[in-house]
C-alpha positions in Angstrom: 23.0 33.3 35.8 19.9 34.2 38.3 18.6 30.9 39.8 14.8 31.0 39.7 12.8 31.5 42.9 10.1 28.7 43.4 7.5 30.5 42.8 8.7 31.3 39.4 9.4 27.5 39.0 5.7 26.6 39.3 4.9 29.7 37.2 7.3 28.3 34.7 5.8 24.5 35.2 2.5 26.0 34.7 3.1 27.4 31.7 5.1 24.6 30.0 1.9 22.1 31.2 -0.8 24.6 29.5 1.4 24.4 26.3 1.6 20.5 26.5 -2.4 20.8 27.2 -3.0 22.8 24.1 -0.5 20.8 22.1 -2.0 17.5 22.7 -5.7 18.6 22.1 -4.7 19.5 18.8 -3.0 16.3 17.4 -5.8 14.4 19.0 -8.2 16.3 17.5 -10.1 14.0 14.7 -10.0 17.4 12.0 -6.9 18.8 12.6 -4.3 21.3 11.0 -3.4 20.0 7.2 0.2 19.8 8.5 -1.2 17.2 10.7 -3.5 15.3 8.0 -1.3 12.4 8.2 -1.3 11.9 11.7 -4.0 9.9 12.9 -5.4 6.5 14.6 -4.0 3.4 12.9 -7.3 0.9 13.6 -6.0 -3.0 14.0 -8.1 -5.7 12.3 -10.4 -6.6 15.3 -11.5 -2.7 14.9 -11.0 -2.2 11.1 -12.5 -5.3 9.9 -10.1 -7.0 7.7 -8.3 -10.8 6.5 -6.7 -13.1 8.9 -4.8 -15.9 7.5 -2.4 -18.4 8.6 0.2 -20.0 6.6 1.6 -23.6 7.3 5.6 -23.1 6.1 7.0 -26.2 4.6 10.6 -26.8 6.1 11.3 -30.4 5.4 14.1 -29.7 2.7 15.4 -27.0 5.0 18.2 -28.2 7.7 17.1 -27.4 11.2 19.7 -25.1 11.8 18.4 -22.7 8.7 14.6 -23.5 9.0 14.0 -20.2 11.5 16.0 -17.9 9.3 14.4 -19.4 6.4 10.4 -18.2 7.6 11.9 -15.2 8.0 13.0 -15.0 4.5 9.0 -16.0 3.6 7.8 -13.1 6.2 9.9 -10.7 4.2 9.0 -11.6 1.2 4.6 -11.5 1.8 5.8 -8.6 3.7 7.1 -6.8 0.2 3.9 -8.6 -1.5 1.4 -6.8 1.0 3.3 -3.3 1.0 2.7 -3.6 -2.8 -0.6 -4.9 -2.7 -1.6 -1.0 -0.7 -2.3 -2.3 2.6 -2.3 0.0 5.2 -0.7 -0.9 8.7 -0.4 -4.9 7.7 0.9 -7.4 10.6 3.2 -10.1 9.2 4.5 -12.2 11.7 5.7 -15.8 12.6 5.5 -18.4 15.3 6.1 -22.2 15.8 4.0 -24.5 17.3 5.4 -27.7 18.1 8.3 -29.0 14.9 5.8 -26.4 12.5 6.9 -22.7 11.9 3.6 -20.6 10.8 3.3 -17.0 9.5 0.4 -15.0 10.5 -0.6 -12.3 8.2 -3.1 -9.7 9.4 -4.3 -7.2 6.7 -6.6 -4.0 8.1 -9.3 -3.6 5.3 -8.8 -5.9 2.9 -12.1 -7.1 2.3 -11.1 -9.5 -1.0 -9.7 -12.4 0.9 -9.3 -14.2 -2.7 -6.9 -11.9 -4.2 -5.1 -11.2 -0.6 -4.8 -14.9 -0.9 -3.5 -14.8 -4.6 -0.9 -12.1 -4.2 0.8 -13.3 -0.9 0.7 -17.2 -2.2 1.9 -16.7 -6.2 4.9 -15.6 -7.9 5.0 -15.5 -11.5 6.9 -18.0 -13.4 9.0 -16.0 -16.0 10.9 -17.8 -19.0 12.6 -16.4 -22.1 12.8 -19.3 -24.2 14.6 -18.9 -27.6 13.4 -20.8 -30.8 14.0 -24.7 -30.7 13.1 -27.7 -33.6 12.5 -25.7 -37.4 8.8 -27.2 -37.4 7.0 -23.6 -38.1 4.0 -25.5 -39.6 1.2 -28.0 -37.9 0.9 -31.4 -39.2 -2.4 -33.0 -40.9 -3.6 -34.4 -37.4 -2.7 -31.1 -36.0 -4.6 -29.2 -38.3 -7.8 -31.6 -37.9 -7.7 -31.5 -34.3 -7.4 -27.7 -33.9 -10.4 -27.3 -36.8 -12.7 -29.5 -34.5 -11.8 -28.3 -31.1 -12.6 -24.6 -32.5 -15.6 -26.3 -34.2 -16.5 -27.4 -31.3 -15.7 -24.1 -29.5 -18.1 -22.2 -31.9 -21.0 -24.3 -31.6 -20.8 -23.9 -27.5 -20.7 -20.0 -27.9 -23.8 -20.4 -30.2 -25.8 -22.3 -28.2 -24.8 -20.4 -25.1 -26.3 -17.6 -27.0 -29.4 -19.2 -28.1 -29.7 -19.4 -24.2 -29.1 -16.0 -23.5 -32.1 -15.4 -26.1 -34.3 -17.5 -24.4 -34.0 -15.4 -20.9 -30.9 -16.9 -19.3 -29.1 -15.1 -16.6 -26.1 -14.1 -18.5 -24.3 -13.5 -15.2 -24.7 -17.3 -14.5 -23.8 -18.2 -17.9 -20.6 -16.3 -17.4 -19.8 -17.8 -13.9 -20.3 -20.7 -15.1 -18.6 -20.9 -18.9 -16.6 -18.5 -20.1 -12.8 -19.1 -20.3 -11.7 -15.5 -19.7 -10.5 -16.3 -16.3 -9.3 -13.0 -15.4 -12.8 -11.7 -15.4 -15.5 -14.6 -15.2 -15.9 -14.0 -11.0 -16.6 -10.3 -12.3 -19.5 -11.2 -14.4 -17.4 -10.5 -17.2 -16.7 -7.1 -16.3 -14.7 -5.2 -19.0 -15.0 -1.6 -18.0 -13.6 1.5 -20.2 -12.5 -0.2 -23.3 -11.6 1.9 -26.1 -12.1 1.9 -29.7 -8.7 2.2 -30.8 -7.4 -0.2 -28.0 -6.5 -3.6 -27.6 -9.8 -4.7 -27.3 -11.3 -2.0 -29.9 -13.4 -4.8 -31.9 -15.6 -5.7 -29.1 -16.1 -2.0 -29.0 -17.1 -0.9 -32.0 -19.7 -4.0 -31.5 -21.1 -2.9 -28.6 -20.7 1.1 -29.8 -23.6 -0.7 -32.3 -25.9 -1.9 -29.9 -28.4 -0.3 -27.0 -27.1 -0.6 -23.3 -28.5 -3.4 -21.3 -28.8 -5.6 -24.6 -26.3 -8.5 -25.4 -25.5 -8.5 -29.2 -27.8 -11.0 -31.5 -24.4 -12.3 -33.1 -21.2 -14.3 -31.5 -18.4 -11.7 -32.2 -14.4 -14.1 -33.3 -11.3 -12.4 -32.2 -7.8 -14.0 -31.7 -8.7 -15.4 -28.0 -12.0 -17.1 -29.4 -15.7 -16.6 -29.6 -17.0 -13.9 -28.0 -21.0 -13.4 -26.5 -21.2 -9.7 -25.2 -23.5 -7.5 -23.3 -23.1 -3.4 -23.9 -23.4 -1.7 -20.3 -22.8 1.4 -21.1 -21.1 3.8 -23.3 -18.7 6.9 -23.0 -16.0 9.0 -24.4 -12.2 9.5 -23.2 -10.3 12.7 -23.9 -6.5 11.2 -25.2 -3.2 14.1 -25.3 -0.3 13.7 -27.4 2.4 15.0 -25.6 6.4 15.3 -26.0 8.5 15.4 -23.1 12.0 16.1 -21.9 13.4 14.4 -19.0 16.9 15.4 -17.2 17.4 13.3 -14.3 19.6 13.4 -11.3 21.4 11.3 -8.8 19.5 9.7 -6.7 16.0 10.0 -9.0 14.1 6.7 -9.8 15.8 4.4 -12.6 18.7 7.3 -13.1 22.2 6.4 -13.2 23.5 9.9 -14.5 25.8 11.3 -11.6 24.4 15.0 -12.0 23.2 16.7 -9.2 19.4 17.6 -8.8 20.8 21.8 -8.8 22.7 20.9 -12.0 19.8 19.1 -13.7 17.3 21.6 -12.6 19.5 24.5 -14.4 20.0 22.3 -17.4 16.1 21.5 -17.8 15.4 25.7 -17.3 18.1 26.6 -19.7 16.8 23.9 -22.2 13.1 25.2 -22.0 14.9 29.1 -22.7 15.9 27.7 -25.8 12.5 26.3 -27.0 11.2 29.7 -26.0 13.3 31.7 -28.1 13.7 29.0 -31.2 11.8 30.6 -34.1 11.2 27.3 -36.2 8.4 24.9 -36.1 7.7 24.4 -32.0 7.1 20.7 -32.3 10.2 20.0 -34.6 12.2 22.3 -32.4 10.9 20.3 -29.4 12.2 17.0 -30.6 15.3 18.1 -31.8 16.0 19.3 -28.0 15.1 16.3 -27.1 17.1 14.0 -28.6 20.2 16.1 -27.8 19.4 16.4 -24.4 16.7 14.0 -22.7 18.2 11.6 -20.4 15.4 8.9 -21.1 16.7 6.0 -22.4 14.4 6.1 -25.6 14.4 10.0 -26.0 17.1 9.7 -29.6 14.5 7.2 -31.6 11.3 8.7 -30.3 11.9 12.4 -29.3 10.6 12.3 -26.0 7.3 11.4 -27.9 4.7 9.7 -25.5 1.9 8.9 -27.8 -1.6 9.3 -26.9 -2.3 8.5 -23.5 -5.3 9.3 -21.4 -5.6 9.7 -17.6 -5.0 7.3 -15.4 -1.8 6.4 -17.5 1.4 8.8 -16.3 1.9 9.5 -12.5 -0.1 12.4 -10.9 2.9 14.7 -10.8 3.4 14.7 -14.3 -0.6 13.9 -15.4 -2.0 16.8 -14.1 0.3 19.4 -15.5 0.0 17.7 -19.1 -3.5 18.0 -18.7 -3.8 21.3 -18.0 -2.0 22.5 -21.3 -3.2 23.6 -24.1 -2.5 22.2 -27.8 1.0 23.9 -28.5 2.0 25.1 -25.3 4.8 23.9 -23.5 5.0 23.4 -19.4 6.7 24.7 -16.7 9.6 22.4 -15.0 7.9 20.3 -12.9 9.5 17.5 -11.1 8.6 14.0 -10.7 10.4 11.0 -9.3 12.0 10.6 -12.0 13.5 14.0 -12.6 13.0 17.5 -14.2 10.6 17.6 -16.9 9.1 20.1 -19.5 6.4 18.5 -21.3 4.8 20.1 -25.0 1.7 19.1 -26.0 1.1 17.9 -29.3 -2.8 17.4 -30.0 -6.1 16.5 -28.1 -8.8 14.0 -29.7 -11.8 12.3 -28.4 -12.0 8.0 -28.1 -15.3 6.5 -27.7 -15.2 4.0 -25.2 -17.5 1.4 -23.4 -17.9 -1.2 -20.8 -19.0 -4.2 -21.4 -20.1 -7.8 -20.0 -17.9 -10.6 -22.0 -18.8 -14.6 -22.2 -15.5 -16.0 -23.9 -15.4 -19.4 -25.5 -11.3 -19.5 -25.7 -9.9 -21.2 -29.1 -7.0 -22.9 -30.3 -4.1 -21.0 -32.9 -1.1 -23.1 -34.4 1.0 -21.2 -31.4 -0.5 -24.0 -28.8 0.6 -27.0 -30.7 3.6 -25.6 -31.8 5.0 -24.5 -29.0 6.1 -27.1 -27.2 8.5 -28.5 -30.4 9.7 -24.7 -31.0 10.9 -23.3 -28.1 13.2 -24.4 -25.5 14.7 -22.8 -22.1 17.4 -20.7 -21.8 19.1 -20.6 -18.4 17.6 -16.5 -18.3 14.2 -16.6 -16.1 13.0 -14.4 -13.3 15.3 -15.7 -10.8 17.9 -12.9 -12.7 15.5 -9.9 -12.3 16.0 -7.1 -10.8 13.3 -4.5 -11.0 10.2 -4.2 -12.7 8.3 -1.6 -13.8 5.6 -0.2 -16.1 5.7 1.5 -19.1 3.7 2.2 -22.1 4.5 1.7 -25.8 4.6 5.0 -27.7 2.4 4.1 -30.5 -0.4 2.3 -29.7 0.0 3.7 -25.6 -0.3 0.2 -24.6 0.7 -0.9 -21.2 3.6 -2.8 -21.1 6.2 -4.2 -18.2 9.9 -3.0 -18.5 12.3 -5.7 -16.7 16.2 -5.0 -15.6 18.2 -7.8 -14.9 20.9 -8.2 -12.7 24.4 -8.6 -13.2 24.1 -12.5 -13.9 20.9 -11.7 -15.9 22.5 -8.9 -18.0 25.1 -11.5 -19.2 23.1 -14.1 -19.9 20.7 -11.8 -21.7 23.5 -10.6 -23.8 24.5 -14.3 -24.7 21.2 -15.1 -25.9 20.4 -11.8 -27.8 23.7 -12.2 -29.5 23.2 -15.7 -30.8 19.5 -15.1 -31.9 19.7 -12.2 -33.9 17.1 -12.1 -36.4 15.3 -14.9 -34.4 12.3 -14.7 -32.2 12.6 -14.6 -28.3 10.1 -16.1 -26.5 9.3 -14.8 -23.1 6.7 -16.9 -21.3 4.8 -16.1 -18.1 3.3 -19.0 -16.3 3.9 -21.8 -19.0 1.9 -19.2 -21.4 4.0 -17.3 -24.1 2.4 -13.6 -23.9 5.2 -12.2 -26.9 8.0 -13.4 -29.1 9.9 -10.5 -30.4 12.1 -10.8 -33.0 16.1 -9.7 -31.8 17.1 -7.0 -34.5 20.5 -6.7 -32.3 22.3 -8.1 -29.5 20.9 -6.1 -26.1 23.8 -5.4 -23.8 22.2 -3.3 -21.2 20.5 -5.5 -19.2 16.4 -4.7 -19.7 13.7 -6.2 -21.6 9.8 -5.8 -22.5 6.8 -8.1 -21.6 4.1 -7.0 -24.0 0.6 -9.0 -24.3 -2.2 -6.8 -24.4 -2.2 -6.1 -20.7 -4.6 -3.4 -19.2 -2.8 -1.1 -16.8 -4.2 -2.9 -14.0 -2.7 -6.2 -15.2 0.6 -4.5 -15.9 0.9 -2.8 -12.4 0.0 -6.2 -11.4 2.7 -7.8 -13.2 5.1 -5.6 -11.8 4.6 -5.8 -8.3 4.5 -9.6 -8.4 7.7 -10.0 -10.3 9.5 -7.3 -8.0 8.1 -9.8 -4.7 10.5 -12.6 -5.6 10.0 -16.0 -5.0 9.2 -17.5 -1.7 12.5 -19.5 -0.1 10.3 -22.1 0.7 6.6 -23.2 -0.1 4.1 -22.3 2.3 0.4 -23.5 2.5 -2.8 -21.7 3.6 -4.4 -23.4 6.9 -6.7 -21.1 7.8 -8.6 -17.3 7.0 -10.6 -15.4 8.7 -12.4 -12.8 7.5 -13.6 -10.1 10.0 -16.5 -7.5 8.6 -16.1 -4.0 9.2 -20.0 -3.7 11.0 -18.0 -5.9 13.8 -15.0 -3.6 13.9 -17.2 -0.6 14.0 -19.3 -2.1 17.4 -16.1 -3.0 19.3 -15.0 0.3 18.5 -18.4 2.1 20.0 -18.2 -0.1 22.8 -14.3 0.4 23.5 -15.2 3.9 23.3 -18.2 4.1 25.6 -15.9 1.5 28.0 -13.4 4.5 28.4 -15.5 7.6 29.1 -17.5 5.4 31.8 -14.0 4.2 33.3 -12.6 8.3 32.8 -15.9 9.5 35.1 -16.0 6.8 37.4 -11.6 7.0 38.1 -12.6 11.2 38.4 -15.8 10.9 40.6 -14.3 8.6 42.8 -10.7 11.0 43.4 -13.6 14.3 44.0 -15.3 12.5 46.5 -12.3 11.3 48.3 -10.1 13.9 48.3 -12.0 17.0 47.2 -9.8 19.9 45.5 -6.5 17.6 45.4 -8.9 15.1 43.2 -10.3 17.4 40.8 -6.7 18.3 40.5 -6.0 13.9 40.1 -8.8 14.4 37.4 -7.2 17.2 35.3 -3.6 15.7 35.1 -5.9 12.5 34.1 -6.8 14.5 31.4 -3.5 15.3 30.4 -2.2 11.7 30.6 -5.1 10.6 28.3 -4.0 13.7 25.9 -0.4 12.5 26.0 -1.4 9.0 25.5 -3.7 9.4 22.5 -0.8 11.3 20.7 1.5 9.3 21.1 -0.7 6.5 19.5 -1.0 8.6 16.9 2.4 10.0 16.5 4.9 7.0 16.6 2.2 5.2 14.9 0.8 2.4 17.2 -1.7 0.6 15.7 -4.7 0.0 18.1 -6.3 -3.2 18.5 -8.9 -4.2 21.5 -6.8 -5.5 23.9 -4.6 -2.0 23.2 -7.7 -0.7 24.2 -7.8 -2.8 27.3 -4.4 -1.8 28.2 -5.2 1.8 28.0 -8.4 1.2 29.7 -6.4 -0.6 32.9 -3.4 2.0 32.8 -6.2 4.9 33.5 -7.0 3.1 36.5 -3.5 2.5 37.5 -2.7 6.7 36.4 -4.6 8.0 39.4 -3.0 5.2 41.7 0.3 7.6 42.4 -1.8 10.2 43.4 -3.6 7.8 45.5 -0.4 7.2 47.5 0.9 11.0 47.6 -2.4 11.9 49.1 -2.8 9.4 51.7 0.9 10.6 52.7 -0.2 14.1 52.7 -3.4 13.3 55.5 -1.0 11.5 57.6 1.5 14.9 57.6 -1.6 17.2 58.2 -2.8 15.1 61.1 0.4 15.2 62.8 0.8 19.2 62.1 2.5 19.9 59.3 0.9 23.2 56.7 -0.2 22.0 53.9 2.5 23.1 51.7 4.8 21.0 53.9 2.8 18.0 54.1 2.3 18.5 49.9 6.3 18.3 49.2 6.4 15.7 52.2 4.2 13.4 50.6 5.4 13.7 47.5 8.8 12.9 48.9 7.8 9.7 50.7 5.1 8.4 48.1 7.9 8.0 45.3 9.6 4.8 46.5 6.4 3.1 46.1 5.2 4.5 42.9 8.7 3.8 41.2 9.1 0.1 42.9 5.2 -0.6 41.8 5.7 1.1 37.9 8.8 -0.6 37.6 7.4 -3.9 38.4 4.5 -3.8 36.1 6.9 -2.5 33.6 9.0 -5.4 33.9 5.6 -7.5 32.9 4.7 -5.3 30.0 8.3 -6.1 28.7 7.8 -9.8 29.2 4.1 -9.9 27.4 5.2 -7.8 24.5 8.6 -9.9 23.8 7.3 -13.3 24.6 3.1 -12.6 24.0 1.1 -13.4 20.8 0.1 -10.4 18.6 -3.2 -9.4 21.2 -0.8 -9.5 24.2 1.9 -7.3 22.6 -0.7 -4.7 21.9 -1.6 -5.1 25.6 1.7 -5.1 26.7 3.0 -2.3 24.8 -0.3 0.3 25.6 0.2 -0.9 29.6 3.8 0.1 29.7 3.2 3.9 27.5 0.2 4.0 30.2 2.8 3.7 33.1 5.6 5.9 31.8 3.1 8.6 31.1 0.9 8.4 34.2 4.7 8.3 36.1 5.2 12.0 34.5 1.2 13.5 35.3 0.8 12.0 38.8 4.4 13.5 39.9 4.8 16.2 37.5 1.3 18.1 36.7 -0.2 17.1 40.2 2.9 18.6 42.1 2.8 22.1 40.2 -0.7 22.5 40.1 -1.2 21.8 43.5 2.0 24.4 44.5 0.5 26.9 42.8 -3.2 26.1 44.3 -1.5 26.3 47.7 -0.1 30.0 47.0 -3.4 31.5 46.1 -6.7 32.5 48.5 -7.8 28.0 48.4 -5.5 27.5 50.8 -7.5 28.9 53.7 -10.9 27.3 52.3 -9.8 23.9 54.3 -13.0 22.0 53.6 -11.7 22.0 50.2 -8.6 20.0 51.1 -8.2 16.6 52.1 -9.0 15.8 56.2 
């Protein structure tokens, strides 16, 4: 093979540096390419605005050789809590001061510190309780008690509406007394309830009514008495649809060994048939079904959703449903879950509305009876292993489908089997939210939580049952919360911070060493290119004193050159060309340049393996700093200058350094 002459060397150095220039701008630029849409500046919480907390871990039941391994256990778990909870680029980490561990938990954005606060500190407590004592009826003091408590609870509603009557705030009045705890720091906020869901006889109420106005009459359901304001009224389109699922190894909640080639075929090949069947589409479509469809419930229902509007099914099987037409039947389309063809049914239109609610909770024979009827089985949420949610076919409400493990699924099938044709309590946080009656023993390990949940409150569910439980309690001992307005002026400043630094570092190398500094300047300009990808790339997620590291590495960038071109005066003055005294000073600069970036390296290792949070972010920005200024000062300065050298400069000597 040829060996390269030098000058094709630089020519070839050139080039690759161009590329690396044009390369660079591009995956710094803020609007870039869509195949770089996901590539961008991951903003820390002193830049972001965000919540700061601090949790006090309690490790006196813990021995001392277990307590360390122990907060880690509680940093993983918040650490699952917050992934599920949406946050994007969280910091969970832990320290100990003094005999007390701490985790610190840093979430970018979050703006409600309240429910941050109540997702990292609470895990659900889930019971199945099967049926106890035979007492199925209140006593006479039972009976009296519950008439003049809900008495009692009427009157309060009333009178809370006489208020409202008289020019109240009904905001206040909510804050202040309604029992509907879920939504009494909302104002009562109930937004796009329908008519024909679980909450359908509030609706047709406030259907009755002008927006604005809160309704002249207190409105009894099962939870109690009910005051309510109409805000506003709409309509929702609902689709029946059918659906056929074949899954595939390695697709969410499948454990059907088929490849995803073979179930892709199988799916095609199944829609073929539809297509040519001549009988009734829709009975056609459920007969393939039930012979086919890999979902669990697919033989009872036919792969028959229900009605379900949007917002209900994930995107990638949503959007296609929606786009059909009464009768027509889908392309494959693949979600996690596998291969689908989806047939829709039928289209209708639900009236729906949002509304302000004021509830005065009342008591039912379920609160004084439960404590005799049920009692605990050994089956809780300390068995479970996944949790998910799914809707009911029917009535398309949200529900929360539960697998157990292989403990659970025993027990499970122990308790099913000995309470057939008996309720089954399941209780979440000392409150039973259903008791289902066992038609037949249930061997395969998964259950249902129903209780009129919205889909909010069942994603909800689900993600706080699939956190676990903490190994150990922790307490809150201090929050912070940091407003984006704040984040946004450090930012400005950072910003303004680093362009003055860039022209003062570039001014400074023109004036000093003329052509050889503008040169300084431009593989600057490259290092800052470099170093901005990379932040954007790996991710790193930037924080002030990142900032301040980057800020101080520019500096220390143009330092190398610094040192090449004082080497290169003293060669000129004693003689050599300036091509010599280039590769001369090049030569006897890089001792000092490796010994000096080597040492500061050494201290960015020690402040990012020893520092808090801050100093890491320091630490870590310094040392890519270093590493990349190493590769401009030697690398882009030395070929640019070669091939500046080789051209008609040369000869202009007020241009180069004296």
């Amino acid at each position: 093979m040829k060996k390269l002459t030098e000058k094709q060397n630089i020519n070839l150095g050139l080039g690759l540096i161009l590329i690396l220039a044009v390369i660079t701008t591009i995956v710094t630029m803020p609007k870039g390419p869509d195949f770089l849409k996901d590539v961008k500046l991951h903003l820390g919480l002193d830049l972001q605005g965000g919540t700061h907390l601090v949790y006090q871990a309690d490790t006196s039941k813990v021995t001392d050789i277990d307590k360390a391994s122990a907060v880690e256990g509680v940093r993983d778990v918040i650490e699952k809590r917050v992934n599920a909870f949406g946050v994007g680029e969280p910091l969970i980490q832990t320290s100990k001061v003094g005999g007390n561990y701490r985790v610190i938990v840093e979430l970018p954005g979050v703006t409600d510190s309240a429910k941050a606060i109540k997702m990292i500190g609470e895990t659900p407590l889930l019971e199945f309780k099967e049926q106890g004592s035979n007492a199925t009826e209140l006593t006479d003091a039972q009976k009296k008690e519950m008439d003049e408590y809900n008495t009692k609870s009427k009157k309060k509603a009333e009178d809370l509406l006489v208020k409202v009557k008289a020019g109240d705030n009904f905001d206040s009045l909510i804050k202040n007394n309604s029992e509907d705890t879920t939504t009494k720091e909302n104002s009562g906020k109930m937004d796009g309830l329908k008519e024909n869901g679980i909450y359908g006889d509030l609706v047709k109420k406030a259907l009755e009514t002008k927006d604005g106005l809160v309704l002249e009459a207190v409105i009894e359901n099962e939870e109690g008495y009910n005051l309510i304001k109409k805000v506003s009224a709409g309509q929702d389109t609902e689709i029946n649809a059918k659906h056929i699922l074949i899954c595939y190894k390695g697709a969410s909640r499948c454990d059907k060994e088929t490849s995803e080639e073979d179930a892709k075929t199988k799916i095609e090949k199944i829609k073929s048939d539809f297509l040519l069947s001549s009988a009734d589409k829709t009975e056609t479509f459920t007969k393939l079904a039930k012979e086919n469809s890999t979902e669990p419930s697919a033989q009872e229902t036919g792969g028959d959703l229900g009605w379900f509007s949007k917002g209900q099914m994930v995107k990638d099987f949503e959007d296609p449903a929606f786009a059909l037409k009464d009768g027509e039947v889908s392309n494959v389309i693949k979600t996690e879950f596998g291969y689908h063809i989806i047939y829709r049914v039928g289209t209708r239109a639900v009236k729906t509305a949002s509304i302000q609610r004021l509830l005065i909770a009342k008591r039912t024979s379920s609160y004084y009876l439960s404590e005799n009827q049920w009692k605990n089985t050994q089956l809780s949420g300390k068995q479970l292993k996944s949790a998910r949610v799914s809707f009911e076919n029917l009535t398309g409400e949200s529900q929360v489908n539960i697998t157990f493990d292989d403990e659970g699924k025993k027990l499970f099938s122990e308790i099913t089997t000995k309470n057939i044709g008996k309720p089954l309590a399941i209780f979440l946080d000392g409150n039973m939210i259903s008791a289902p009656t066992v038609n037949e023993a249930i061997t395969g390990g998964e259950a249902v939580i129903s209780g009129s949940f919205s889909i909010k409150e069942a994603k909800e569910l689900a993600m706080r049952l699939n956190s676990g439980a903490l190994p150990i309690p922790i307490s809150l001992i201090n929050q912070q919360s940091i407003g984006p307005t704040l984040g946004k002026a450090s930012l400005d400043k950072s910003f303004i911070a680093a362009i003055v630094g860039f022209l003062l570092v570039g001014l400074y190398m023109i004036l000093f060493y003329r052509l050889p500094g503008l040169v300084a300047n431009f593989a600057l300009l490259i290092y800052a290119l470099i170093l901005i990808s990379l932040f954007k790339i790996i991710p790193i997620t930037v924080t002030l004193s990142g900032i301040a590291g980057f800020i101080l590495s520019m500096g220390m960038a143009v330092d190398a050159n610094v040192l090449i071109f004082e080497r290169m005066k003293e060669e000129l003055k004693s003689g050599q060309n300036l091509k010599s005294a280039m590769l001369i000073g090049f030569k006897r600069a890089w001792s000092s340049i490796r010994d000096g970036n080597i040492t500061t390296l050494i201290i960015c290792y020690v402040l990012y393996q020893f520092g808090s949070s801050s100093v890491k972010g320091f630490g870590l920005t310094l040392a890519l700093g270093i590493l990349t200024s190493m590769f401009t000062a030697i690398t882009v300065t030395r070929v640019l200058l070669l091939k500046l050298s080789d051209t008609k400069l040369e000869k202009k000597k007020k241009l180069w350094i004296k």
